[in-house]
C-alpha positions as CSV (number, residue, x, y, z in Angstrom):
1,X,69.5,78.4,122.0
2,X,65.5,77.2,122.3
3,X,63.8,79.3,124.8
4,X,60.2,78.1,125.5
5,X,58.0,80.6,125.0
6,X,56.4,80.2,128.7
7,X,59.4,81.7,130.3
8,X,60.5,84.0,127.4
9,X,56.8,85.9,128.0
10,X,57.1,85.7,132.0
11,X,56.4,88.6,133.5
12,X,59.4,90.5,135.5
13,X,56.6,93.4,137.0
14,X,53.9,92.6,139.1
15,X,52.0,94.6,136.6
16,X,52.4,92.4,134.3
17,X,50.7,89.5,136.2
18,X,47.9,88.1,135.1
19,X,44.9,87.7,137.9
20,X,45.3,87.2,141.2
21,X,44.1,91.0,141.9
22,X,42.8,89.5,145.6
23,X,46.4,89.5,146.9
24,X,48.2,91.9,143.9
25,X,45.8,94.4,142.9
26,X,46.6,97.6,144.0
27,X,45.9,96.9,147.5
28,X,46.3,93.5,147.5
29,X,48.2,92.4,150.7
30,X,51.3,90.5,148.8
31,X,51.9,93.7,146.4
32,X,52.3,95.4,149.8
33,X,54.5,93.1,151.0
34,X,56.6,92.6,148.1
35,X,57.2,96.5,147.3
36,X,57.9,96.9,151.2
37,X,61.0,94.8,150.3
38,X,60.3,93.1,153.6
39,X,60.0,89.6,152.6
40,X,59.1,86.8,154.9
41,X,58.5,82.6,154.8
42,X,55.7,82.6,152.2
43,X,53.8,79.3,151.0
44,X,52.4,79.8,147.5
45,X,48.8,77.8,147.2
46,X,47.1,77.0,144.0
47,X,46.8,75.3,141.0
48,X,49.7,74.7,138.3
49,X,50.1,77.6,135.7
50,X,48.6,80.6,137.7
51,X,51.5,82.5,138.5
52,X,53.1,81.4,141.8
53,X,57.1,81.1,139.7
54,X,56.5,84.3,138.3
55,X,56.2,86.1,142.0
56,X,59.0,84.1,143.2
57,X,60.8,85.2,140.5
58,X,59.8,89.3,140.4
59,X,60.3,89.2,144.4
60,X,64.0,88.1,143.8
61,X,64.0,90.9,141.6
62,X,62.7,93.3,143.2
63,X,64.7,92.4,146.7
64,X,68.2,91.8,144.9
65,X,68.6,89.0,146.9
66,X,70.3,85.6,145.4
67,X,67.5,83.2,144.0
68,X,68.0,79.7,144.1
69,X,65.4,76.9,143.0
70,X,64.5,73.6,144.0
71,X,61.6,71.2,143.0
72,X,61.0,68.6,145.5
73,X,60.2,65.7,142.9
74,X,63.8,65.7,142.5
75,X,65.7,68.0,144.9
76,X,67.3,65.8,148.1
77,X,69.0,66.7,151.3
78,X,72.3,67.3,150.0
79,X,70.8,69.8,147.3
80,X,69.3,72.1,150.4
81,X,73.0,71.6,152.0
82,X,73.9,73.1,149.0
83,X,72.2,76.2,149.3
84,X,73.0,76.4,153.1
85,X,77.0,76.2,152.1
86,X,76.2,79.6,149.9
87,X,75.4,81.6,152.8
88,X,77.1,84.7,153.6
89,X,79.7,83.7,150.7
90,X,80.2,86.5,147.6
91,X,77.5,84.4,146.0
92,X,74.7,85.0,148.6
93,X,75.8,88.5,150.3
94,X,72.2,89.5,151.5
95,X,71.2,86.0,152.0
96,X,69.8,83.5,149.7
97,X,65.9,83.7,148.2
98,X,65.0,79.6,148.0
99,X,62.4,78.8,146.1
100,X,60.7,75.3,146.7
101,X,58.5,73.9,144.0
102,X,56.1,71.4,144.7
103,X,57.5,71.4,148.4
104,X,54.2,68.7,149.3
105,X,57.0,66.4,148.5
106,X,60.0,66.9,150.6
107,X,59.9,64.4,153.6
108,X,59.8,65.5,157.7
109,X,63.3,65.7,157.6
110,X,64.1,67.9,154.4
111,X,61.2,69.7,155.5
112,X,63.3,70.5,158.9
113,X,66.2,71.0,157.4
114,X,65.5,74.5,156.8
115,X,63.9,75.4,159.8
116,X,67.3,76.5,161.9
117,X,68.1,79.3,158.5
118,X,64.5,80.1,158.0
119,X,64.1,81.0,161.7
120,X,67.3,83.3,161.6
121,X,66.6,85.1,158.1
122,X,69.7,83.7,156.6
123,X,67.5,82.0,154.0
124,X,63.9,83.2,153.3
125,X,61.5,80.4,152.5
126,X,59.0,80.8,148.8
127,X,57.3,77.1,148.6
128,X,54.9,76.5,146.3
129,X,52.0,73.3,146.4
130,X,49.1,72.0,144.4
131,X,47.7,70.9,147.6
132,X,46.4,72.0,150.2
133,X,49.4,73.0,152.4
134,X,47.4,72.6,156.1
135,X,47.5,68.7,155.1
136,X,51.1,68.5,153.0
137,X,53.7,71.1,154.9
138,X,54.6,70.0,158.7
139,X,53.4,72.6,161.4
140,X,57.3,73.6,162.2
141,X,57.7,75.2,158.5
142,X,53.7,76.2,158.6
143,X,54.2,78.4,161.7
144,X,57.2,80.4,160.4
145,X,55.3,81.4,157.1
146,X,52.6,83.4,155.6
147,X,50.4,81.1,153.1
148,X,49.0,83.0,150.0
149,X,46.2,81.3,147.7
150,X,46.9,81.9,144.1
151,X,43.1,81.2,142.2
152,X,42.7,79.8,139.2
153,X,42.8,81.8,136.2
154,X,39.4,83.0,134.6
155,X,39.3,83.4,130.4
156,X,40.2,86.8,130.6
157,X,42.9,86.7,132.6
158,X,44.4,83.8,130.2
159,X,43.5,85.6,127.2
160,X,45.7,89.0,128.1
161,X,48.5,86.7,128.2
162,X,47.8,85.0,125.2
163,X,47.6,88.3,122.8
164,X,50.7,89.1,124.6
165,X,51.8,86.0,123.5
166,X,50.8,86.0,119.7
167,X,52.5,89.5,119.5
168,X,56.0,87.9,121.0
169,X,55.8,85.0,118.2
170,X,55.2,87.3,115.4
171,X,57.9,89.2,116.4
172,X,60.4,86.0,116.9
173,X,59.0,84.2,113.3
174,X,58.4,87.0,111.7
175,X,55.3,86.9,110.1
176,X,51.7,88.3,110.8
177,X,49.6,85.6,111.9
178,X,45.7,85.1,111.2
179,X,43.3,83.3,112.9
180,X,40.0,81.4,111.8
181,X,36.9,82.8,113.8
182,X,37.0,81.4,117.5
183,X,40.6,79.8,117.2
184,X,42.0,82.2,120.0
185,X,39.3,81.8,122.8
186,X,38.9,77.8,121.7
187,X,42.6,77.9,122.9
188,X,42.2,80.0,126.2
189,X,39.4,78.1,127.1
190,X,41.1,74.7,126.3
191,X,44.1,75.7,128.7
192,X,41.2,75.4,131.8
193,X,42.9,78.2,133.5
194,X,47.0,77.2,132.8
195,X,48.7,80.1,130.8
196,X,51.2,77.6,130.3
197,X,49.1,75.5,128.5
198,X,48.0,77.9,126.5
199,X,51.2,79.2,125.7
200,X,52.6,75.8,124.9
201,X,49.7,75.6,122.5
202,X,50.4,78.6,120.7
203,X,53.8,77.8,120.0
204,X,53.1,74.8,118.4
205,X,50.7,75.8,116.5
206,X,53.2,79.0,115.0
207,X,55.2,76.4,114.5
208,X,53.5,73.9,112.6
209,X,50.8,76.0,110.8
210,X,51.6,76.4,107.4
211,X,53.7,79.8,105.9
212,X,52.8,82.1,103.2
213,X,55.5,84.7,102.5
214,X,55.1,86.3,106.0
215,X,51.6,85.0,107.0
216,X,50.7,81.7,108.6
217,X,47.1,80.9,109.0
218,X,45.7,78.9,112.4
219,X,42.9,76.8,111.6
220,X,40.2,75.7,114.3
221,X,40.9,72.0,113.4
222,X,44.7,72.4,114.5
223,X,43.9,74.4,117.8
224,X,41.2,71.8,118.7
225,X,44.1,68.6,118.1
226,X,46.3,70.8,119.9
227,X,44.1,71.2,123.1
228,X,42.1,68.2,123.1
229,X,41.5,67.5,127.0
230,X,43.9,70.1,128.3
231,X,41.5,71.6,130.1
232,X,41.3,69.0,132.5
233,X,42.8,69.5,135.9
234,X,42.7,66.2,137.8
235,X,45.1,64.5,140.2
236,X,42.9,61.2,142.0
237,X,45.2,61.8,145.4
238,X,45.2,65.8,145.0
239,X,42.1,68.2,146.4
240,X,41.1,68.9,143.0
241,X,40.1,65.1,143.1
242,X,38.2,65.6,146.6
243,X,36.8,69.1,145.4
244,X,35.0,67.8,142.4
245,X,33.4,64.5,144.3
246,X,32.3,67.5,147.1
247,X,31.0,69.7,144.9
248,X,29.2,66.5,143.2
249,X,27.6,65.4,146.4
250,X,26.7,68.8,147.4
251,X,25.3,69.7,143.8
252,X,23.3,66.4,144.6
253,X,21.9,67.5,147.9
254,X,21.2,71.2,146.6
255,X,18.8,69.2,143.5
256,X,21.0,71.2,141.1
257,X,20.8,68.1,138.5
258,X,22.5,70.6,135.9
259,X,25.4,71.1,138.2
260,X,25.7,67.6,139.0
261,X,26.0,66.4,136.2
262,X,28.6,68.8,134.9
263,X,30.9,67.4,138.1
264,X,29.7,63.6,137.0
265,X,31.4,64.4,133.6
266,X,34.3,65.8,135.2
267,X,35.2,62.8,136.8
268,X,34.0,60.5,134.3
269,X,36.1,62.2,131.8
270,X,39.5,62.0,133.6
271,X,38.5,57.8,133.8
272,X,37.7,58.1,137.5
273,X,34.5,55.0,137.6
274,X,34.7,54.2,141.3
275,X,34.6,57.4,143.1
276,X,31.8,59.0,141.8
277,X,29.7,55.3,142.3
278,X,31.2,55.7,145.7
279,X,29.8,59.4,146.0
280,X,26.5,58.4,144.2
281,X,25.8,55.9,146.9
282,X,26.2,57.9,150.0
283,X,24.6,60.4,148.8
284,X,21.0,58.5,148.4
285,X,21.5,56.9,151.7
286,X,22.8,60.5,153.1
287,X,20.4,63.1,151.3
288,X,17.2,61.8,150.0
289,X,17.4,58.6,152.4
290,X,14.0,58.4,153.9
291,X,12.0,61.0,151.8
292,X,12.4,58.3,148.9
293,X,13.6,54.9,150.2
294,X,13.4,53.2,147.1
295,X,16.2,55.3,145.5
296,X,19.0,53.5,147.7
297,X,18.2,50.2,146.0
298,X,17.9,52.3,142.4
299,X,20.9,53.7,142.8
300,X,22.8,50.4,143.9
301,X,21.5,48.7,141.0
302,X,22.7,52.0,138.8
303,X,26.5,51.5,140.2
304,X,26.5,47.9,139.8
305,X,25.1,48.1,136.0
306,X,28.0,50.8,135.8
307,X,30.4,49.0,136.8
308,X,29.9,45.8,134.8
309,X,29.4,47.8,131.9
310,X,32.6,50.1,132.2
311,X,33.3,53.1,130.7
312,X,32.0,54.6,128.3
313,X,28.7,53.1,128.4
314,X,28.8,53.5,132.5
315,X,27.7,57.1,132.0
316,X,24.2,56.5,131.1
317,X,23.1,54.0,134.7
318,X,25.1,57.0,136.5
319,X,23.9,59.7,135.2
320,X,20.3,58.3,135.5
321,X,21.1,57.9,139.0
322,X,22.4,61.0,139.3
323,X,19.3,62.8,137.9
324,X,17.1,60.3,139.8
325,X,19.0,61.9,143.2
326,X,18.9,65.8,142.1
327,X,15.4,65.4,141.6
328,X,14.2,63.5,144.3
329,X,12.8,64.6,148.2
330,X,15.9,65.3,149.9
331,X,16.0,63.8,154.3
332,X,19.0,63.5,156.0
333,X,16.9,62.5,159.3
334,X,18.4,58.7,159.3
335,X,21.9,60.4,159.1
336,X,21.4,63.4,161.8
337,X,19.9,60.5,163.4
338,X,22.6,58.0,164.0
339,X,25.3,60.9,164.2
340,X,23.5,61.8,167.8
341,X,23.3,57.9,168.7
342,X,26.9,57.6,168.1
343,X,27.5,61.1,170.2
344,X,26.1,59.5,172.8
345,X,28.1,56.1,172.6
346,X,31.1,58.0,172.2
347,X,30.3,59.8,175.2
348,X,30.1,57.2,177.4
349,X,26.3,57.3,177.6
350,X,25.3,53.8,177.5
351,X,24.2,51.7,180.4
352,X,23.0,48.6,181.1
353,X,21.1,46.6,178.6
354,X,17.3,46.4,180.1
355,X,16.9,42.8,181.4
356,X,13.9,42.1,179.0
357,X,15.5,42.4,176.1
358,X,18.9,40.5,177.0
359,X,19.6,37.1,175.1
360,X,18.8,34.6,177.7
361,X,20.5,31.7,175.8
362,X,17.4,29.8,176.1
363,X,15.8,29.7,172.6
364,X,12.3,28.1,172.9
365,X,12.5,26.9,176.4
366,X,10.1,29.5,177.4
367,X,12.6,31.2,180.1
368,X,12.7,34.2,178.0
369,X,9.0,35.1,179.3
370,X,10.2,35.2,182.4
371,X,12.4,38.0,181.8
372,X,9.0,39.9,181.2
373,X,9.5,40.5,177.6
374,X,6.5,41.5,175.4
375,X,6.0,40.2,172.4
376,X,4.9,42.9,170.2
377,X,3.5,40.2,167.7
378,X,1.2,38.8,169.9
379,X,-1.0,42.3,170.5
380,X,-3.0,44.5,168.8
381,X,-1.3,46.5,165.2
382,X,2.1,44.6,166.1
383,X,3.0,47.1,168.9
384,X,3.0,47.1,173.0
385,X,4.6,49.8,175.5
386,X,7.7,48.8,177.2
387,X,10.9,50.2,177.7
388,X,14.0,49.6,175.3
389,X,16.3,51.9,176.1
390,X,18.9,51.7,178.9
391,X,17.7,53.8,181.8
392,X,20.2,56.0,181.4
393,X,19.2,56.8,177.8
394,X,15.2,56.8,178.4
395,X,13.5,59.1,177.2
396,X,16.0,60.5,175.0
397,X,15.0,60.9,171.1
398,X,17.6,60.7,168.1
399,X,15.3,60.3,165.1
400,X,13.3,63.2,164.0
401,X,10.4,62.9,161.3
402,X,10.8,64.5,158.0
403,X,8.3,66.9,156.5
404,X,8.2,65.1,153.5
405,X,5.4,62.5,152.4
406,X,7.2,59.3,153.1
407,X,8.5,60.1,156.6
408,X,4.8,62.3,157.4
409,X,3.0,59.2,156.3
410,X,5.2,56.8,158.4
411,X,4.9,59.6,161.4
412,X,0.9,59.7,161.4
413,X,0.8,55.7,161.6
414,X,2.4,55.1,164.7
415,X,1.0,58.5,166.1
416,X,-2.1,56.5,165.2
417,X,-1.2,53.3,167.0
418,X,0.9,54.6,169.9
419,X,-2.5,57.6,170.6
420,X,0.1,60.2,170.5
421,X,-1.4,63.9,170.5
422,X,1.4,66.6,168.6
């Protein structure tokens, strides 16, 4: 019988677990737990691939204790009944081990479900999620477990599994395999931190390169069919979607333009247009703002050429706009601005409209002079002093100048006109 290669190499030692050394190194705080035998509600976090089956599976191991799997794409209520009906049966004598893939899934009320044998020890709780589980698991199952972060794998981590790997197929073909310069790490670095895409990689490439006697030789053209985009992780509802257009903007604001554009790329590549035009926008009206009006109106024009053009000539308007954005003056005044305007609305500081600048209804009758408005038009460089404010509000100051030349510029005008002395 076929046995895919992924769980024929899976580790059954937390030695042999690849990365991950922050919680089961040798004094990581889940290698503690685990050898304790003392195992309590644990939510595995992290990306697929990484190693969050594997512990599952060594902590059944190691415990003894009955090991029963679910994946929440396709598991229902009746399936958790299931389990529940195995307790303290021959089947389940110390209790059942349920492991709950991809638990983001299960509704409130599967969700629930377990909470009554979770709470009493009858079943202990392993779920696993791609996302993040503050957002996707309800509070009642959050508070009676311990979450654990499982990191993405780096090259080397990937690559100790994939010489353990090329060792196994030799051994189960047969043969002694070569490889052409660079095949190995194109395929670990292709996997984009998923052992089991790397391993699934290897094996079809053992099995489709060509045999000599009892050699096979792996070209660089086959691994580079084989992994072609695999390295992408990308889910557009999923964090890895919001982390990328975050690390975009904020690559943006930092005028890393290198960095930006790698994250551009990113989401261009998976065929995501609209949210980084979406990102792209905020973040000239957000970041460089004021210290370079004219990019808001650059930028809009960018998007909209990107958008009629679609993909794949969008790239060049946005990543001219993206450049244009790295490299500019960066001001978030207007934005801490309007953030303390609204703090105050919100709060309830508001007041009265002043009666001079109320709409009288009264359009060119002339009765709005008698409400003692000024018009600034009609005196010296445009401006005259009155009051605008509520007076509850006067006095108070939201918008802050910027140091850079646009904003000082602006600044040193109406310090000019007004006679203010800093």
């Amino acid at each position: 019988m076929y046995r895919p290669l992924a769980d024929e190499i899976r580790p059954t030692t937390l030695d042999e677990v690849v990365g991950q050394e922050h919680i089961l190194g040798k004094n990581g705080l889940l290698r503690r737990i685990i050898e304790s035998g003392s195992i309590q509600n644990m939510i595995f976090y992290g990306p697929s691939g990484v190693g969050k089956t594997t512990v599952a599976n060594i902590i059944a191991l190691q415990t003894k204790r009955e090991l029963r799997k679910l994946n929440a794409t396709t598991a229902s209520l009746s399936d958790i009944k299931d389990v529940v009906a195995q307790l303290n049966t021959f089947m389940a004598p110390n209790g059942v081990l349920l492991y709950i893939d991809e638990i983001q899934y299960f509704n409130k009320k599967q969700q629930q479900s377990l909470l009554e044998f979770i709470e009493n020890g009858k079943i202990t709780l392993i779920a696993s999620t791609t996302e993040n589980p503050y957002f996707s698991v309800y509070n009642a199952v959050l508070s009676r477990s311990t979450i654990f972060e499982f990191k993405e794998l780096s090259a080397q981590d990937v690559m100790k599994a994939a010489r353990r790997a090329v060792k196994i197929l030799e051994e189960r073909e047969n043969v002694t395999a070569s490889f052409e310069e660079g095949v190995l790490e194109h395929i670990v670095q292709g996997s984009g931190g998923d052992v089991r895409k790397c391993l699934n990689a290897l094996e079809i490439l053992f099995s489709a390169s060509e045999r000599t006697g009892d050699e096979i030789r792996i070209t660089m053209d086959d691994a580079v069919t084989v992994t072609q985009r695999s390295a992408m992780r990308y889910d557009r509802v999923g964090d890895q979607h919001y982390d990328i257009l975050s690390a975009l903007m904020k690559s943006i604001r930092g005028s890393d333009v290198d960095a930006a554009l790698h994250y551009l790329a990113r989401l261009l590549e998976a065929g995501d247009l609209l949210s980084p035009c979406r990102r792209i926008l905020c973040s000239a009206c957000e970041d460089i703002a004021l210290a370079y009006p004219q990019a808001i109106a650059i930028v809009k024009a960018c998007v909209d050429s990107a958008v009629q053009l679609g993909m794949p000539e969008a790239r060049l308007p946005l990543a001219d706009a993206v450049i244009l954005l790295a490299t500019a003056p960066k001001s978030n005044t207007g934005c801490a601005a309007i953030d303390r305007a609204l703090a105050d609305v919100r709060a309830g500081k508001t007041g009265p409209i002043p009666r001079h600048l109320q709409n009288v209804h009264a359009d060119g009758t002339g009765f709005e002079r008698e409400q003692g408005y000024l018009y600034p038009h009609e005196f010296k460089n445009r401006w005259v002093q009155q009051q605008y404010l509520p007076d509850e509000l006067t006095g108070v100051q939201y918008y802050q100048y910027g140091d850079n030349r646009t904003e000082q510029a602006a600044k040193a005008y109406w310090d000019a006109i007004k006679g203010r002395k800093d």
